[in-house]
N, C-alpha and C positions, 0 to 999 in steps of 0.2 A: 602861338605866333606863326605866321602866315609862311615866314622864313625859316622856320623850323618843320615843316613837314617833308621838306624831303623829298617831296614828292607826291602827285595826287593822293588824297586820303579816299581808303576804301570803304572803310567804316570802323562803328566804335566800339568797342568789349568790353562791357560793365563786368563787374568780378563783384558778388552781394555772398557775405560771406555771414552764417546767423554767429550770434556772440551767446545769448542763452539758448538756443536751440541747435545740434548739429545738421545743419543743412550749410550747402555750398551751389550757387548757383554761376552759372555766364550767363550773360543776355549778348548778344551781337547784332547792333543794328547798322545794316547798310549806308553809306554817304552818296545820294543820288545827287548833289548838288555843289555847285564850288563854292557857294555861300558859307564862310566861316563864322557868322556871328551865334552870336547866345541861342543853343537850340535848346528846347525842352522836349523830355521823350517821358512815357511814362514806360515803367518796367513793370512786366508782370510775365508769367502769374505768379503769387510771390504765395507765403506762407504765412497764417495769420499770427499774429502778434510774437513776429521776432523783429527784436533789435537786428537791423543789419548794419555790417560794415560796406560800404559801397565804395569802391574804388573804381579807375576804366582808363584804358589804352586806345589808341588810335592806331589804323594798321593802313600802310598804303604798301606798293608792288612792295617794296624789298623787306616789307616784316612790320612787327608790334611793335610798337614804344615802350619806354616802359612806364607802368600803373601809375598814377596820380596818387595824392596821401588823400587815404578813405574820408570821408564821411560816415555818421551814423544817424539811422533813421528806422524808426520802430512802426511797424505796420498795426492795422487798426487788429481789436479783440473782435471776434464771432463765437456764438454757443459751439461746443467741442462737435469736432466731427467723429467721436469712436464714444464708445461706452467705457465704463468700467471693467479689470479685467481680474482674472483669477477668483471671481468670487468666492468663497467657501464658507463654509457653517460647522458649527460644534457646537453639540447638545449639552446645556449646563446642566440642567435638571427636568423635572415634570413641566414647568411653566416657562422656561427660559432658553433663547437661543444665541449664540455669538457667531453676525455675521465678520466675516473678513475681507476686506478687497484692495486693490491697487486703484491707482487714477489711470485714467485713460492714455495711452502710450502719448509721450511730451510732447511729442508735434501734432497730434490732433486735442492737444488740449485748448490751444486758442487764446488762450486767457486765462487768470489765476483763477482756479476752482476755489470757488468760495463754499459751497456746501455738496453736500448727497442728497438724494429721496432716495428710501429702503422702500419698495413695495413688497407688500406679503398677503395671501390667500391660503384662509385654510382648506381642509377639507376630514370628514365630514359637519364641523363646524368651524364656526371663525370665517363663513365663506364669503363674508363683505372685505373687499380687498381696503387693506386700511396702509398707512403710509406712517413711516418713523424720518423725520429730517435730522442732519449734522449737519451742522454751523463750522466751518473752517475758521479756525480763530490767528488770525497774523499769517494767510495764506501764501507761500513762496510759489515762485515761477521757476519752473516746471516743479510740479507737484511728482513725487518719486516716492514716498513714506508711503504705507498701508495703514488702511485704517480700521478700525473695530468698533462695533459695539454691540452693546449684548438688548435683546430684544425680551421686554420678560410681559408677564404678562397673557402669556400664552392659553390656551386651553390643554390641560393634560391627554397625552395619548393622542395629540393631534397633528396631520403630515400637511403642513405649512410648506407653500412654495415664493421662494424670495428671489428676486431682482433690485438691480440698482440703475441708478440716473445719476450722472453728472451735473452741475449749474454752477457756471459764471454768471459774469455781467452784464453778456449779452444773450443768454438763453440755458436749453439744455439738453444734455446730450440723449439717444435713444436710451431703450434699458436694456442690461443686460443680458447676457442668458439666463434660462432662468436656472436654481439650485434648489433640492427638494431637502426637507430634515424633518425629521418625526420629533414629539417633545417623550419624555419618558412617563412612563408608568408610576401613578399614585394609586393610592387607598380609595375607595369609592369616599366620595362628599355624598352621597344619599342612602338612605335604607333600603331594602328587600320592603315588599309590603304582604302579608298574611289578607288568605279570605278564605274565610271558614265556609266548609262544603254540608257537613256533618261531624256529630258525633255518637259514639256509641258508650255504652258501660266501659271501655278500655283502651278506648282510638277515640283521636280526633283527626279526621281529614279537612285539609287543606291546598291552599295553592299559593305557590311562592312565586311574585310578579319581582324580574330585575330591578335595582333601582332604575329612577331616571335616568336615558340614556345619554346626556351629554354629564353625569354626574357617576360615572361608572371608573370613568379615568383608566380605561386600559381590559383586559379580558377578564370575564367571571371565571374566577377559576372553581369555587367555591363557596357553598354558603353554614353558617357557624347555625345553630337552632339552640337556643338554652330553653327549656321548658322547667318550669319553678311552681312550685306554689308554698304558701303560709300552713296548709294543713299539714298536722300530722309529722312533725320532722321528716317530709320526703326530702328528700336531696335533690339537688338540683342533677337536671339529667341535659347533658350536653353532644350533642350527635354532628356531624360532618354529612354535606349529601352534595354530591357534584353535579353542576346544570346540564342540561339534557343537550346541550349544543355549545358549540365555541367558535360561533358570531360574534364579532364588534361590529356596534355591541348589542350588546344580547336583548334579545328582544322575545322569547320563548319563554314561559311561565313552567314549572315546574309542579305538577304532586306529589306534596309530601302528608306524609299520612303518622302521628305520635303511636306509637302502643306501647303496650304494656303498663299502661295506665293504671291508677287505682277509680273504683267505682266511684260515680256521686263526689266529684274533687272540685273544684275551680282553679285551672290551670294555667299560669301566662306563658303563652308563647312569644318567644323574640328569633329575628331572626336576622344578620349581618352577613355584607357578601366580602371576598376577598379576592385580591389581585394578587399577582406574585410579589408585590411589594409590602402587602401584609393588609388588616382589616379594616373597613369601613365601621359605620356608627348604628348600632341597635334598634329595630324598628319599635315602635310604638306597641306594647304589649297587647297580644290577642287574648284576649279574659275568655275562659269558656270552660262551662260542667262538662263531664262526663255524666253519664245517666244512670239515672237507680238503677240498682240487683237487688233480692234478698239478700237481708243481711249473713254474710257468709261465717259468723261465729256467734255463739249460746251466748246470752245475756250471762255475766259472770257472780261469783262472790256469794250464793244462794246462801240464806241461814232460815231458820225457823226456829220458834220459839210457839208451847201450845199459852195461848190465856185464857183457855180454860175447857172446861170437860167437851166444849162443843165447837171450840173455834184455836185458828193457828196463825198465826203473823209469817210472811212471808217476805224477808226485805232481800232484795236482789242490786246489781250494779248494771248498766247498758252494754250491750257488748264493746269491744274495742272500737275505739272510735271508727278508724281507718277499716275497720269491718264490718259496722253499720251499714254501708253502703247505699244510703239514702234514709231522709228523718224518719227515727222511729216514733211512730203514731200510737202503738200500744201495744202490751205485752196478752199474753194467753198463758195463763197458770191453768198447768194440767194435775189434777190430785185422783189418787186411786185408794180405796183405803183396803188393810189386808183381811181382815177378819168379817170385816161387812163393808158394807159400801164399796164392794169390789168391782161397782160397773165403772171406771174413768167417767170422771166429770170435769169441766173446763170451766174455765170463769176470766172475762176481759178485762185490762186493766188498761183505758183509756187515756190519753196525756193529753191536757189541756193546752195550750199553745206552745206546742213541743219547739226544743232549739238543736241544733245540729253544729257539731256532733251531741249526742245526750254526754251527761257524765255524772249527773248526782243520784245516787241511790232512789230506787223505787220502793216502797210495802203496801203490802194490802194485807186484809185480813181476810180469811177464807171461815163461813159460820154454819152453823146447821149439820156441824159433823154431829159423829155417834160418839158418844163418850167413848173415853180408853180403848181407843184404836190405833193401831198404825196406818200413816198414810204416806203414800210415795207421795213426795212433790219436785215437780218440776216446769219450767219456764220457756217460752221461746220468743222471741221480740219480731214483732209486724212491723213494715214499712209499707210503701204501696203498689211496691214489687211483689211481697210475698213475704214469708215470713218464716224464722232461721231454724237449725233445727233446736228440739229442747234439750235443755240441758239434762244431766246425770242426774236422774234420781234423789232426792234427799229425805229420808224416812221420818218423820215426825209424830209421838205419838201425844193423843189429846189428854189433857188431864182425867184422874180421875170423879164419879158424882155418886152420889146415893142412890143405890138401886130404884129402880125404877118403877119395880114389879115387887111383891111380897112369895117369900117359898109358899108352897102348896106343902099341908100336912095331911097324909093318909093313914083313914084308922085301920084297924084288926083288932074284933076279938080274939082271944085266945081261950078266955077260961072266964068262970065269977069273979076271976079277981086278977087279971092277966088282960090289959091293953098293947097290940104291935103298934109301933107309928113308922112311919114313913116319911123325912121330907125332902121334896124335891125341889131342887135350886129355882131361883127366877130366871123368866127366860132368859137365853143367853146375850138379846142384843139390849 
C-alpha cells in the first residue's frame, strides 16, 4: 500500500533460502520508478533443483521493512555439475573387484541420481573399455549414502582401471578420476606344452613352451615334470625346474633335458606350471623311446641236459627285461669242448617275430659233438646294438656210444710154443 511506504522506495530484497539444499541467497533489485503496481522480476542465478523459500523486503531512505511470509518454488533439474567422489576399490579375489563411491557433492547433484556407469579397462588384457550400470531404486534427494558393487568377472592377474559417471533425468555428470586395482593371483587354466628335440639311450631332450599367456594367471614361478612309464615297475620320477625369466607373462621357452633314463623305454612326459597360489593342469603326455644299447646283462637261467653221445640241449631265459635294452633278435651259443673239440665253436639262434621285452625261455640243441666229452657252454643275447656279454660257463658232458674203432692186437713170438700179445686201446677220440 502506497501509504505505507514511508517514504520513496529504493528497492526490493528477495531473501531465497534452499529447504533440501543448504544454500542461502539475497537478490537486491533497484526501484527506478514511482510505478507501484504488479511487477515481475526474474531472480537468478539460482541453483539447480532446489526448493526455495522466497521471501522480500522493500528498503526506502530510512531502512528495510520487514520480509513478507515466503513463498516456495523449486527450480528446474540439469545433468550433475561434479562427478562422483571418493572412489575406491578392494580386491575380492582372482576375478572380482568392489568398487566404492559417494554421489556428487549435494549441490552439484541437480537432480535425484537415479543411476551410475562404472567404466573399466584392463591391461594387458580386458583392454575393450566395457561399462557395469546401477539402477538407484526409490532415489532420495540429495543422494549422501555410498554405494558399492562388486565387479566380477574379471581376467586374473589383471591391472583394471575404473572410473564413475553420475546420471539423472536430465543427463550425466563427467567421470571421475580414475582408480587402478590389480585382480589376484590363480593357478594357470592352461598347460606348459613339450617338444621333443631328441633323444638318446638315457636323455630325452626337450623344450618347455609357457602356457598360453592370457591363461597363466599371474608369474611362472615353476614347472612340476612327472616322467612315467608302464615298463618294468619304474617309478615314476617327478623333478621341479624353475623358468629361465620372471616376465608376465612369460613368454621364454625353457630346455629341459630327462636323464638318467633306462635304455629302449617308452616314456610319458607331463609337464604343469605353478604360480604362487599353487598348480595348473597336466599337459598332454609326450610319448617317446629312448634308443637301443647292447643288452647290458647275460641271458639267465642256463641248464643243459646231453641227449645223447653227440648232441646237448641247451634251454636258457632272456636277460632281464629292463636290461635287454632294445628287442632281442637272437642269441649266440658259444661251446668249447675239453678233451677234443677244443677250438670254440659258435652257433646262432634266431627269434622269429620277436616281442619286447622277451620273457619265455629259449632251447636249442647243439649236434655233431664227439662222444663223452665235456663241453663248456655258454650264451649271449644280440639286439641291434650289439650283443651282451656271455654268460658263465656251464660244463655239460655228452653221453656215452660204442667205440668207434676196434683195439689193435700185436704179436710176438717167443719160443715153439710161447706167443707175446700186445693190445692197444682204440683211438682216443
Amino acid at each position: 500500500d502506497e501509504d505505507e511506504h514511508n517514504g520513496p522506495l529504493k528497492s526490493v530484497e528477495f531473501r531465497l533460502v534452499g529447504i533440501d539444499i543448504d544454500t542461502n541467497i539475497t537478490i537486491t533489485i533497484p526501484i527506478t520508478t514511482n510505478d507501484t503496481t504488479l511487477q515481475t522480476t526474474i531472480l537468478s542465478p539460482l541453483q539447480e533443483y532446489v526448493n526455495y523459500s522466497v521471501s522480500f523486503a522493500v528498503r526506502n531512505g530510512a531502512g528495510l521493512s520487514p520480509y513478507s511470509n515466503p513463498v516456495y518454488s523449486r527450480t528446474d533439474q540439469a545433468a550433475p555439475s561434479d562427478t562422483p567422489q571418493n572412489v575406491t576399490t578392494e580386491l575380492l579375489n582372482s576375478t572380482s573387484i568392489r568398487i566404492t563411491f559417494y554421489p556428487p557433492s549435494a549441490i552439484n547433484q541437480n537432480g535425484p541420481i537415479t543411476s551410475y556407469n562404472i567404466s573399466y579397462t584392463g591391461e594387458p588384457y580386458n583392454t575393450v573399455t566395457q561399462y557395469k550400470a546401477i539402477s538407484i531404486a526409490n532415489p532420495i534427494y540429495p543422494a549422501v549414502q555410498s554405494v558399492s558393487i562388486n565387479i566380477t568377472g574379471l581376467q586374473e592377474y589383471n591391472n583394471y582401471t575404473f572410473s564413475v559417471r553420475a546420471n539423472n533425468r536430465e543427463g550425466s555428470s563427467g567421470l571421475s578420476a580414475q582408480v587402478e586395482q590389480t585382480t589376484g593371483i590363480s593357478e594357470p587354466t592352461a598347460s606348459p606344452r613339450f617338444t621333443l628335440i631328441s633323444a638318446s639311450t638315457t636323455e630325452i631332450h626337450t623344450v618347455i613352451s609357457p602356457p598360453i599367456a592370457i591363461d597363466q594367471n599371474g608369474p611362472i614361478i615353476n614347472y612340476e615334470v612327472r616322467i612315467s612309464t608302464p615298463y618294468f615297475d619304474i617309478l615314476d620320477y617327478v623333478t621341479n625346474v624353475t623358468p629361465n625369466s620372471t616376465e608376465y607373462p612369460l613368454e621364454s621357452n625353457l630346455n629341459f633335458v630327462a636323464t638318467g633314463l633306462e635304455e629302449f623305454v617308452k616314456y610319458s612326459l607331463r609337464v604343469r606350471a605353478y604360480t604362487s597360489v599353487g598348480p595348473g593342469i597336466f599337459s598332454d603326455a609326450l610319448l617317446q623311446w629312448t634308443t637301443a644299447a647292447a643288452p647290458s646283462h647275460t641271458p639267465q637261467n642256463i641248464t643243459t641236459q646231453a641227449l645223447s653221445p653227440t648232441s646237448i640241449s641247451v634251454t636258457f631265459f632272456p636277460p632281464p627285461g629292463i636290461d635287454q635294452n632294445g628287442i632281442v633278435t637272437s642269441y649266440n651259443i658259444s661251446y668249447t669242448g675239453e678233451l677234443f673239440d677244443t677250438v670254440t665253436q659258435f652257433e646262432t639262434i634266431t627269434i622269429t617275430n620277436p616281442i619286447y621285452p622277451a620273457v619265455g625261455s629259449v632251447s636249442n640243441s647243439i649236434t655233431g659233438l664227439q662222444e663223452y666229452n665235456n663241453y663248456v657252454i655258454s650264451v649271449g643275447a644280440i639286439n641291434v646294438k650289439g650283443m651282451s656279454e656271455f654268460t658263465d660257463g656251464v660244463v655239460q658232458i655228452t653221453n656215452e656210444a660204442v667205440p668207434a674203432d676196434s683195439p689193435t692186437l700185436v704179436f710176438q713170438s717167443l719160443s715153439t710154443t710161447e706167443i707175446s700179445t700186445i693190445i692197444l686201446p682204440p683211438t682216443a677220440i
